[in-house]
N, C-alpha and C positions, 0 to 999 in steps of 0.2 A: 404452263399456262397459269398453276396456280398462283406459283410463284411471283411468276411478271406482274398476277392481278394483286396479290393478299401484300406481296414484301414489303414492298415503300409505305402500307397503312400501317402495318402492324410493327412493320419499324417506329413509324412515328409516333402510335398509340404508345410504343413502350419506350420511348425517348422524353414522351409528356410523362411518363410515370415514374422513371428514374433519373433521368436530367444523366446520362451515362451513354455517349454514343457508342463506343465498343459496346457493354453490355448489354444494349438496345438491337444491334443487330444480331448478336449470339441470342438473345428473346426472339427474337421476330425467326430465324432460322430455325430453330430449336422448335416453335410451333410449327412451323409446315414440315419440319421432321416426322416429329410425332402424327399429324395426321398423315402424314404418309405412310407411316408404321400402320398406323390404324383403318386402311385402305380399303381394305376387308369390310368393317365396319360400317362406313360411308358411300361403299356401295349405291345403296339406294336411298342417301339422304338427297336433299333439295342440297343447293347449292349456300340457300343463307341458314343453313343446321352447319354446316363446315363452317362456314362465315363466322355462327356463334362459336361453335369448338374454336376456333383460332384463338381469337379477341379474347374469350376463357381463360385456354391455356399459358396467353400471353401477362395476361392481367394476375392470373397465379403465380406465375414464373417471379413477376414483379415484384409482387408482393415479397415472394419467398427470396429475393436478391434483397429486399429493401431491408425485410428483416432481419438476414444473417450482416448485411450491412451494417446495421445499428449494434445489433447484439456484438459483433466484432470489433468497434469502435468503442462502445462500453468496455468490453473487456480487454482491450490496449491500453485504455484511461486506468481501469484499475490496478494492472499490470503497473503500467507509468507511476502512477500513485503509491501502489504498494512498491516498490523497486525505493523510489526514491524515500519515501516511508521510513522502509526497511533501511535501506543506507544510512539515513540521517540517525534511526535506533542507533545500529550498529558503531556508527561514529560517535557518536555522542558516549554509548558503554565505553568504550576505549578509552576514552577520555577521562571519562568518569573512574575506570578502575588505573590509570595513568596518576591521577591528583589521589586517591587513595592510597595508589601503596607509595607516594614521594610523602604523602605528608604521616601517614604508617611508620615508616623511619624515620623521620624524627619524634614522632611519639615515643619511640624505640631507645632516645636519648636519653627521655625522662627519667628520674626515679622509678623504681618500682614497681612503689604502691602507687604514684600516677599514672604510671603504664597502666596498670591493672584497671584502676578509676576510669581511666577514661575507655579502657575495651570494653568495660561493661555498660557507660552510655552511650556511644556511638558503636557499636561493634552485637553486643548484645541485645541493646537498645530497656534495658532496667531501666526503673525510676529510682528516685532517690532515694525512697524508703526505702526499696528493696534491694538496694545498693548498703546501703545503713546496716540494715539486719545480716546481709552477709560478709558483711565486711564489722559488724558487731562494735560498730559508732553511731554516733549520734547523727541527726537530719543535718544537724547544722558544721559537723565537720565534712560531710560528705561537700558540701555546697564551697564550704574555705579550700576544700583541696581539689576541688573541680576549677574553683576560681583561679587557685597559684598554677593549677598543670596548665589549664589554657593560657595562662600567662605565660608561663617558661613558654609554652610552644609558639605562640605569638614572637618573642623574642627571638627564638631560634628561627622559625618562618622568615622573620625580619631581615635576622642576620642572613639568611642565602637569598633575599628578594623573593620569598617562596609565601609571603603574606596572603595577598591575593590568592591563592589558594586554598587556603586556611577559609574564608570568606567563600568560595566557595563550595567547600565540606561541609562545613556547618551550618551556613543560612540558607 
């Protein structure tokens, strides 16, 4: 009897509340469970004290579905977000240490003492005074043999169509 009387409201009550017709009848069911459970209880209630327990338990239910809803939804977005995030990092590092160690080897061509010049400002990342001092030259040779290595390397970039590269290391 309860059921025939309470189902179709407390369905609809929790179909206005979730817009979710399967989960609206699992709500509506799930309250006449529980008071059923709770039989004992309601005993000697009136019949609109059960009425309110329903419509209660139904409007909780709700709330507690709407809210693992959203929370769930958030946390798929940031999942998706971080995933793809994360992907694009990771792609990009590859990348990134792909045009390093191609344009690495040909630094590797150079003289020497431009190998060395140039590990200590992209690799170590020194300035030029302190490039100066431990290479025990002056500011402004350090600057002429920074200019001639990125030249040769420019050249050689060139020469394998590897320039563009270059351009992207350093700018």
């Amino acid at each position: 009897m309860l059921f025939e009387q309470y189902y179709p409201r407390l369905y609809y009550f929790a179909f206005k509340l979730i817009r979710d017709e399967t989960e609206a009848q699992d709500q509506a069911q799930e309250a006449l469970t529980t008071l059923w459970q709770k039989k004992e209880e309601f005993r000697r209630a009136s019949l609109s004290q059960a009425e309110a327990f329903l419509f209660t338990v139904v409007k909780n239910r709700c709330y507690n579905y709407s809210r693992r809803r959203r929370m769930k939804a958030g946390k798929e977005d940031d999942i998706a977000a971080g995933q793809d995030f994360s992907e694009n990092i990771i792609e990009a590092r590859l990348i990134q240490e792909d045009v390093f160690n191609l344009i690495f080897r040909e630094i590797e061509q150079l003289p020497p003492q431009q190998v060395q010049l140039l590990k200590m400002i992209y690799v170590e990342g020194l300035q030029t005074d302190e490039i100066a001092d431990r290479m025990g030259i002056t500011l402004n040779v350090v600057r002429n043999q920074k200019a001639r290595a990125l030249e040769k390397l420019r050249t050689l970039l060139l020469k394998k169509g590897l320039l563009h590269l270059l351009i992207l290391f350093f700018y």
